[in-house]
DOSE-901360 format. One record per residue (C-alpha): residue number from 1; residue in three letters; x, y, z. Coordinates in steps of 0.05 Angstrom, whole numbers. Each point is the difference from the previous one (the first is absolute). Example, Ala and Ser with C-alpha at 12.3 -4.5 7.8 and 13.67 -1.06 7.14 Angstrom:
+-----+--------+--------+--------+--------+
: num : residu :     xx :     yy :     zz :
+-----+--------+--------+--------+--------+
:   1 :    ala :    246 :    -90 :    156 :
:   2 :    ser :     27 :     69 :    -13 :
+-----+--------+--------+--------+--------+
END
This chain:
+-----+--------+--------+--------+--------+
: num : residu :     xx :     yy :     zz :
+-----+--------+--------+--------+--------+
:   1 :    unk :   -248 :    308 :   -165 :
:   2 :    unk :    -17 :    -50 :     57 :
:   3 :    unk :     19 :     29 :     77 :
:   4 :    unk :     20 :    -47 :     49 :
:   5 :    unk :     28 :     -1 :     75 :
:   6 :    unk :     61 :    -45 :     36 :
:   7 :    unk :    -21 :    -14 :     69 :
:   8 :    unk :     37 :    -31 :     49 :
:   9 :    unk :     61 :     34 :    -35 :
:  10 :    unk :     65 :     21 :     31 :
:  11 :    unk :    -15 :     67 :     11 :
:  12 :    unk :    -52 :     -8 :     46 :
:  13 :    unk :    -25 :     42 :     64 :
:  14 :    unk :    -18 :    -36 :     56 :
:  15 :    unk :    -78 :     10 :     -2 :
:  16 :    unk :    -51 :    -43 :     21 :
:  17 :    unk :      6 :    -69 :     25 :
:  18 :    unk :     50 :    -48 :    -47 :
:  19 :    unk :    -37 :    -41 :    -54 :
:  20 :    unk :    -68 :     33 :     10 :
:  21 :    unk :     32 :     75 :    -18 :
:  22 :    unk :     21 :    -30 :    -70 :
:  23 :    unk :    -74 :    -24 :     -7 :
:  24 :    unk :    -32 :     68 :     22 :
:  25 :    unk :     59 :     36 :    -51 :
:  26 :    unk :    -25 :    -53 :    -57 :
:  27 :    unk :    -78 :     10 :     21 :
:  28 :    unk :     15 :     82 :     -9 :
:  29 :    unk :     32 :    -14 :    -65 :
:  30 :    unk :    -54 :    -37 :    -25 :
:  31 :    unk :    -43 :     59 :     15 :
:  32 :    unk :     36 :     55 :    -34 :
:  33 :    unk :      7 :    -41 :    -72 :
:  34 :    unk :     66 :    -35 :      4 :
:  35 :    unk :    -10 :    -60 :    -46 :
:  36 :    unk :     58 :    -33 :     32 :
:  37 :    unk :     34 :    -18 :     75 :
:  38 :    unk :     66 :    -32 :     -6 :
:  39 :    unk :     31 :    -34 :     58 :
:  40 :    unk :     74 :    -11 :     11 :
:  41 :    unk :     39 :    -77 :     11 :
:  42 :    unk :     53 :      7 :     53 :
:  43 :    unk :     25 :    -22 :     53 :
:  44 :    unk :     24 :     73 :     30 :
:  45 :    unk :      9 :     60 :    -38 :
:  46 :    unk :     66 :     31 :    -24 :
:  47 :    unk :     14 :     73 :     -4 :
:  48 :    unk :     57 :     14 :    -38 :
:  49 :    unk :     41 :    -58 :     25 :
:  50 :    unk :    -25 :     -5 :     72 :
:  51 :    unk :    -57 :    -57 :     19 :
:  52 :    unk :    -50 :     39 :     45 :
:  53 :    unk :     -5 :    -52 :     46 :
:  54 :    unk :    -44 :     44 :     49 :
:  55 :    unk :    -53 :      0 :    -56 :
:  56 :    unk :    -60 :    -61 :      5 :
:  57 :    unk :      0 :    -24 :    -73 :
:  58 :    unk :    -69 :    -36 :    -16 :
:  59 :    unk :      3 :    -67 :    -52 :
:  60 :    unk :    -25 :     17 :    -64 :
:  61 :    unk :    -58 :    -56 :     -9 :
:  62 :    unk :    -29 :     24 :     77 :
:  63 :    unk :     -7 :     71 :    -10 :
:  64 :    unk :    -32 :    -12 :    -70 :
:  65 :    unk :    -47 :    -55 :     20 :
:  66 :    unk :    -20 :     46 :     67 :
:  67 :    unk :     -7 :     63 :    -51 :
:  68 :    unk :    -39 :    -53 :    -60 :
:  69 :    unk :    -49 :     -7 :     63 :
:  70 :    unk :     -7 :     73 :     11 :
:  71 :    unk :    -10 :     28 :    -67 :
:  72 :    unk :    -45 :    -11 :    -52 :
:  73 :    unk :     40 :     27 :    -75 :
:  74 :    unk :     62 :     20 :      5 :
:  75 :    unk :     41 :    -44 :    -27 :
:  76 :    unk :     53 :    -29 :     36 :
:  77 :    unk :     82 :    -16 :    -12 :
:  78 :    unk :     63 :    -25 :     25 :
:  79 :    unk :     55 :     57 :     -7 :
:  80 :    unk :     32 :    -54 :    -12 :
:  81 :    unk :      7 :    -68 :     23 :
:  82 :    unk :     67 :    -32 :     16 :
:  83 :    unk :      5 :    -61 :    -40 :
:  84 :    unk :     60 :    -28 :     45 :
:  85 :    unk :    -53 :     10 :     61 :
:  86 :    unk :    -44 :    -59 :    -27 :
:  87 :    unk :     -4 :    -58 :    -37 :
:  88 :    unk :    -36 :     10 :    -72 :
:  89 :    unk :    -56 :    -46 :     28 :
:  90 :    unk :    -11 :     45 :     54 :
:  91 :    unk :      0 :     61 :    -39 :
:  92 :    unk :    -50 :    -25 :    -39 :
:  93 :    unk :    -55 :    -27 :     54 :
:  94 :    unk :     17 :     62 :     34 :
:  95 :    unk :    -20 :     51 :    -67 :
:  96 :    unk :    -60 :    -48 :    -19 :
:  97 :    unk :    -28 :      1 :     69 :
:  98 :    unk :      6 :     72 :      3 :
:  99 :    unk :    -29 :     17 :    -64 :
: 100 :    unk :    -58 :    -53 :     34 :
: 101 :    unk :     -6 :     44 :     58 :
: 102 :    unk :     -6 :     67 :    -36 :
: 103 :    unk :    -43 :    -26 :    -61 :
: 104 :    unk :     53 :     11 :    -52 :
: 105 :    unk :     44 :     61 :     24 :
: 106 :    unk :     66 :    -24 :      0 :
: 107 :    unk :     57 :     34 :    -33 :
: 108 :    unk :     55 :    -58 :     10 :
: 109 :    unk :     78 :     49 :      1 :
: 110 :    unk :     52 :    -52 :      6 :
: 111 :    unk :     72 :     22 :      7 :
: 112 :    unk :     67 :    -36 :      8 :
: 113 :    unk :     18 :     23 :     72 :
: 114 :    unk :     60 :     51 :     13 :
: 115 :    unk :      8 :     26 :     64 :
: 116 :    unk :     63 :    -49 :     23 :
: 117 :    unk :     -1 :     26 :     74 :
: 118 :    unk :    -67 :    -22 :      5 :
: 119 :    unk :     22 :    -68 :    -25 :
: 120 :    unk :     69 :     -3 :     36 :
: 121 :    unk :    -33 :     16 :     73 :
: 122 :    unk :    -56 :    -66 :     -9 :
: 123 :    unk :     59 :    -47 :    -26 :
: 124 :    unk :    -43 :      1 :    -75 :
: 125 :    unk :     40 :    -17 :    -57 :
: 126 :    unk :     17 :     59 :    -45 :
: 127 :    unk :     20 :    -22 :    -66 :
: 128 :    unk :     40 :     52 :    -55 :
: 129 :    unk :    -56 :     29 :    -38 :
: 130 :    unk :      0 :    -37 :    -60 :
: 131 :    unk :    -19 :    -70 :     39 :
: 132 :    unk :    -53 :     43 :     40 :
: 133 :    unk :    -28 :     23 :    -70 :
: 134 :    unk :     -6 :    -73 :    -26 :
: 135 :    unk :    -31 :    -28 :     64 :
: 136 :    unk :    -48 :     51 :    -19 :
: 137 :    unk :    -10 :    -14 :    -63 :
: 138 :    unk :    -17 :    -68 :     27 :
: 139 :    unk :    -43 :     21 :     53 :
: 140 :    unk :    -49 :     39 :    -47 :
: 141 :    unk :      2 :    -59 :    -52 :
: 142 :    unk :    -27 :    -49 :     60 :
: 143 :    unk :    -50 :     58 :     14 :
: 144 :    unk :    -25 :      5 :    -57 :
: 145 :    unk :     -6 :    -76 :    -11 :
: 146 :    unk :    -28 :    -12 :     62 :
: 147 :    unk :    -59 :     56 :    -16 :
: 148 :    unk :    -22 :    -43 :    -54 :
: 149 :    unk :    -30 :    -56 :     50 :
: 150 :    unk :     38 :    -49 :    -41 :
: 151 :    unk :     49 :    -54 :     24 :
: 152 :    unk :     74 :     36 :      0 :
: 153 :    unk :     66 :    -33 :    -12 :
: 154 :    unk :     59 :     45 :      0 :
: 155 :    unk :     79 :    -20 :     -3 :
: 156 :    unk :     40 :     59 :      4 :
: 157 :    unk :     62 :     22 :     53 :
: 158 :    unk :    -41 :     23 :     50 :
: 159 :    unk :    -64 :    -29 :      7 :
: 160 :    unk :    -24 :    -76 :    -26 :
: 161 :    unk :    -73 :    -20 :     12 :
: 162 :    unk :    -44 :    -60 :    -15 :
: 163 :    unk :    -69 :     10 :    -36 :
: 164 :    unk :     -4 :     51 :     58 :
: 165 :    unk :    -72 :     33 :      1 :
: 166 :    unk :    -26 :     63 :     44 :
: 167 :    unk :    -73 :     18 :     10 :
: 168 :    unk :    -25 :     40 :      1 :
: 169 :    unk :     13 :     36 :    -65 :
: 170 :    unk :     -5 :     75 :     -6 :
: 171 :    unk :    -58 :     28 :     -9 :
: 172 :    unk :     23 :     46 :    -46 :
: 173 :    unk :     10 :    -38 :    -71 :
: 174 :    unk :     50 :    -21 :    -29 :
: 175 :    unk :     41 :     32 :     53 :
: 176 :    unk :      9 :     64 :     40 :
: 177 :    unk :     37 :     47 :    -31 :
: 178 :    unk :     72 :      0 :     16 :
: 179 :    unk :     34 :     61 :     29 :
: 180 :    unk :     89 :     -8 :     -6 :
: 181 :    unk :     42 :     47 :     39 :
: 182 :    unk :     60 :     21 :     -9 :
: 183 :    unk :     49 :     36 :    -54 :
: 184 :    unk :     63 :    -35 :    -14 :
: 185 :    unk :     -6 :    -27 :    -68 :
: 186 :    unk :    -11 :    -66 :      1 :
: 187 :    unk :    -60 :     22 :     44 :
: 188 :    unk :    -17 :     51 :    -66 :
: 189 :    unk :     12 :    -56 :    -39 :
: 190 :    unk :    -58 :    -58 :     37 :
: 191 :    unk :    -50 :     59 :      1 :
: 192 :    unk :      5 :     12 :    -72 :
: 193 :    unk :     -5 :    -75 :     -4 :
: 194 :    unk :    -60 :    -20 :     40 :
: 195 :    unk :    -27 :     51 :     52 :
: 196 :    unk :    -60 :     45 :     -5 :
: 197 :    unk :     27 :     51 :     50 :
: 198 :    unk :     73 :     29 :      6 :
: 199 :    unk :     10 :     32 :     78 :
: 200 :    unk :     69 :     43 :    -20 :
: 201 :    unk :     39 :     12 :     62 :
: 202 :    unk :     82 :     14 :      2 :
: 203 :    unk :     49 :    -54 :    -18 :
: 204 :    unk :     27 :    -30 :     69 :
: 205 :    unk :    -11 :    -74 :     -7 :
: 206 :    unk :     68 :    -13 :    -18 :
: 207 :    unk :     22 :     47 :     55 :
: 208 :    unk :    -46 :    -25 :     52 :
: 209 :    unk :     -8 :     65 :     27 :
: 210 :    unk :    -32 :     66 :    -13 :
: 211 :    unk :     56 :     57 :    -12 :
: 212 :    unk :     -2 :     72 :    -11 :
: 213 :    unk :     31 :     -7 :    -65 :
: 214 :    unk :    -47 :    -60 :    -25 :
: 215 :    unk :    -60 :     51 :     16 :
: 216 :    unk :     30 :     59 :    -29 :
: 217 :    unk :     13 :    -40 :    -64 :
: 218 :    unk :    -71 :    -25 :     -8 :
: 219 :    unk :    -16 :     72 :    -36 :
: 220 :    unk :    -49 :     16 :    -65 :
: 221 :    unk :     46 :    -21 :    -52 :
: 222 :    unk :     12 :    -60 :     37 :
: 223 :    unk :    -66 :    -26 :     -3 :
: 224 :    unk :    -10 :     17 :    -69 :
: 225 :    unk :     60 :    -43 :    -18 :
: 226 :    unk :    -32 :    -57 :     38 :
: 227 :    unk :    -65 :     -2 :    -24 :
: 228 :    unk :     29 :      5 :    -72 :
: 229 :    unk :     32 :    -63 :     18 :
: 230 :    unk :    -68 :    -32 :     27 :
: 231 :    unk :    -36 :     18 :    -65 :
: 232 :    unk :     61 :    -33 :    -44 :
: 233 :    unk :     -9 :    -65 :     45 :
: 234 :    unk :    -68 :      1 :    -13 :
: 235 :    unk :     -1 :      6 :    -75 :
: 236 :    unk :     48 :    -55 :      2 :
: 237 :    unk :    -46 :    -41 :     36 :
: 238 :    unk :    -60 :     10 :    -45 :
: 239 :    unk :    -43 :     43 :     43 :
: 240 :    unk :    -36 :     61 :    -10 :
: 241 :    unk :     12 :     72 :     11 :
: 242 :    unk :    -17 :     16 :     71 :
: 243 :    unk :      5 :    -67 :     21 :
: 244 :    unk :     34 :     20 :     61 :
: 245 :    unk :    -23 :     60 :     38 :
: 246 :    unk :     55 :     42 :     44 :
: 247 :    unk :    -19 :      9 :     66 :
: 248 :    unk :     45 :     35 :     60 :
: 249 :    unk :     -3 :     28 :     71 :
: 250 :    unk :      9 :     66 :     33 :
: 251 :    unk :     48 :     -1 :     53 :
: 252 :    unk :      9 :     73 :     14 :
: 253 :    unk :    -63 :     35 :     -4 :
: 254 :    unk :      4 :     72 :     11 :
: 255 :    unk :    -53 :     50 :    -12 :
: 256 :    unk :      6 :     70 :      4 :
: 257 :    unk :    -52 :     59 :     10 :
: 258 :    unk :     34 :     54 :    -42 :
: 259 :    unk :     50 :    -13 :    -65 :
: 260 :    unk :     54 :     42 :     48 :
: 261 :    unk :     -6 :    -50 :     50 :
: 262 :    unk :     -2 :    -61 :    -47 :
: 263 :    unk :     70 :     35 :    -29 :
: 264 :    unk :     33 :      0 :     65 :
: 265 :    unk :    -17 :    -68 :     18 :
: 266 :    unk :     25 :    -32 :    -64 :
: 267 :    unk :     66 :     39 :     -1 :
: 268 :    unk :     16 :    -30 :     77 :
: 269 :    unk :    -21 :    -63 :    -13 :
: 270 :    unk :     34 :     -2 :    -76 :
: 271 :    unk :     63 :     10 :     44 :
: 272 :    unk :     -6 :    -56 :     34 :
: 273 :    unk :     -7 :    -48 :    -60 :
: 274 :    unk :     48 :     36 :    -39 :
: 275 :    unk :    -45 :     20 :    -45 :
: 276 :    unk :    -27 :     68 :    -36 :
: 277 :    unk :    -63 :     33 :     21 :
: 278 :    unk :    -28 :    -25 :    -64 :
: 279 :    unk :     29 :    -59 :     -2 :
: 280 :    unk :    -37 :    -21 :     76 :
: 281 :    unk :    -68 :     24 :    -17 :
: 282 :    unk :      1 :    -49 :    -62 :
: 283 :    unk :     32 :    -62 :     34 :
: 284 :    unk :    -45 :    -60 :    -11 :
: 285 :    unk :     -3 :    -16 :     86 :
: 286 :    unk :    -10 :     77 :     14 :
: 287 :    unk :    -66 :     51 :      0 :
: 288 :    unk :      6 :     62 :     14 :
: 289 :    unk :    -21 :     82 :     -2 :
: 290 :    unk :    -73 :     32 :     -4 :
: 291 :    unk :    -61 :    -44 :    -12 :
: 292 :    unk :      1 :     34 :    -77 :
: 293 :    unk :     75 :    -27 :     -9 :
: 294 :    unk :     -3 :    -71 :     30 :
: 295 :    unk :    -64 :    -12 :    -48 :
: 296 :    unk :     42 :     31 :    -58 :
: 297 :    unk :     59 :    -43 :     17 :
: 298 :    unk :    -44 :    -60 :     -2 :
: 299 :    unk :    -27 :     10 :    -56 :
: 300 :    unk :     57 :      7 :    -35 :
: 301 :    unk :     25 :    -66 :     19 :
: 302 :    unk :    -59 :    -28 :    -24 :
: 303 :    unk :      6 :     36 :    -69 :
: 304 :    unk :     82 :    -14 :     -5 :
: 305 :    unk :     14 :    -65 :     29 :
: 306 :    unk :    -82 :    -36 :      3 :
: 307 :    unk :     -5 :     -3 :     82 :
: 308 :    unk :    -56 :    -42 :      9 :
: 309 :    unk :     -1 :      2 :     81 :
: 310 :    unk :     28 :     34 :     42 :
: 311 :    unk :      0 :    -16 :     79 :
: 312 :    unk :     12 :     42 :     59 :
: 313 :    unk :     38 :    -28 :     65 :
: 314 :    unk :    -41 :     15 :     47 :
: 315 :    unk :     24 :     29 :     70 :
: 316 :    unk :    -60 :      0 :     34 :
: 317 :    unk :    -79 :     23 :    -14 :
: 318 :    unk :     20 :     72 :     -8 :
: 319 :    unk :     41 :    -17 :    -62 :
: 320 :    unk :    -56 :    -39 :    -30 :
: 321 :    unk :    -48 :     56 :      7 :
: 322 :    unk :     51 :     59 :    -25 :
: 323 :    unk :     20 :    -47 :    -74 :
: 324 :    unk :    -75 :    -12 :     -3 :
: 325 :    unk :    -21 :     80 :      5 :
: 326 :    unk :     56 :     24 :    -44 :
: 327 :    unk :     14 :    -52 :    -53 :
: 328 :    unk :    -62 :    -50 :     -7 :
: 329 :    unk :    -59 :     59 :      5 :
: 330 :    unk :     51 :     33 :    -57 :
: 331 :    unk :     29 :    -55 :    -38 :
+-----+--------+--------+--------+--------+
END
């Protein structure tokens, strides 16, 4: 199993100084054997239906060129990259150069947008999330093109382009790897289809919004239900077992010094999902208990559902240091 880190996050402490806190967070993961630092694409953060407009939110391509600079192998990915922010064109100079910049690193996560406040408040069109899906399915076909160095013509509803070209190509061969996120099913669907990596979060793109009851209902047996689905796409689609790895994030990361302790903690914070004891401590977005139990837990989702990666939201240095002691010096 691969660890990785979210900076720049929605959860974050106020630390530091702006941009250059994300790189320090990055250069410490780097250090303690994360393989992986993810950065977010928004334009402010939602919590749970409210924009957190008092929060500075960093674009994606800045903090990962400044953090390409500072670091030397950890690779590095978007977590994941609006495709209604840019045009396909842009997306791809903007992954190419990167991968330039870092000497191959890139991890390129492309999602289809959903937070509609975010949208609504910069007058950005917010299309019903079947059109948002196909302009994405049109974005990462232009990508993709584009990578190749080759002229590109492309006549679909969204985008049209005229032996287009964009240098220059990644340095990676024949392409990054690409990273979806998301888990409604026609996102379940394109990652069995074509990506390498599958970032599982709750449904909420057709909602627009994070809920209670959207998190509550991303469980265990939820995700085993969707990643049956991804392997059926992908058999369909002629590709191999494995083709696409499952990779999520911990949101709530709670470690506890004695298995009394860790008890208490999950059966308060169960309550406030709606959820069992048992039920929280195994919820795909949640880590939790003594060091001995979280590495347990992990491993079991490794063994029972074949999690790849698995990334920690970072709230500040302290965090960083705590997942690397208990879970990457055990894991």
């Amino acid at each position: 199993m691969e660890y990785a880190v979210v900076v720049g996050g929605g959860q974050v402490e106020q630390e530091g100084h702006g941009l250059e806190a994300f790189v320090e967070q990055a250069q410490l993961a780097e250090s303690l054997g994360y393989t992986t630092v993810f950065v977010p694409d928004h334009y402010l953060f939602e919590q749970m239906g409210e924009l957190k407009t008092e929060q500075p939110t960093y674009e994606l391509f800045a903090l990962l060129g400044a953090i390409a600079q500072r670091t030397r192998s950890i690779k590095l990915g978007s977590h994941v990259a609006c495709t209604l922010f840019r045009h396909p064109a842009m997306l791809a100079r903007q992954f190419a150069q990167l991968d330039e910049l870092s000497g191959g690193r890139v991890i390129a996560g492309v999602g289809a947008g959903w937070t509609r406040a975010e949208f609504e408040m910069f007058g950005l069109d917010f299309p019903p999330v079947s059109e948002r899906l196909r302009m994405m399915d049109e974005a990462v076909e232009i990508m993709q093109a584009l990578w190749t160095g080759e002229p590109c013509s492309f006549d679909g509803e969204h985008y049209r382009l005229r032996d287009a070209v964009v240098r220059p190509t990644p340095t990676q061969q024949p392409r990054p790897p690409l990273m979806l996120g998301g888990g409604g099913k026609g996102i379940l669907r394109r990652a069995g289809r074509w990506a390498d990596i599958l970032h599982m979060v709750p449904e909420i793109g057709k909602a627009g919004t994070t809920t209670m009851e959207s998190v509550s209902a991303f469980g265990d047996e939820s995700v085993a239900e969707k990643l049956a689905l991804v392997r059926e796409e992908a058999k369909a689609a002629g590709r191999p077992d494995g083709a696409v790895r499952y990779a999520t994030t911990i949101f709530v990361y709670q470690p506890a010094d004695s298995e009394k302790q860790a008890a208490e903690t999950a059966e308060g914070a169960a309550a406030m999902f709606g959820l069992t004891a048992e039920q929280f401590s195994r919820h795909p977005a949640v880590l939790a208990g003594t060091t001995d139990q979280m590495v347990e837990e992990l491993q079991r989702r490794e063994q029972v559902h074949g999690l790849s990666i698995v990334a920690l939201e970072a709230t500040g240095l302290d965090s960083i240091r705590n997942f690397a002691e208990r879970i990457i010096a055990n894991g």
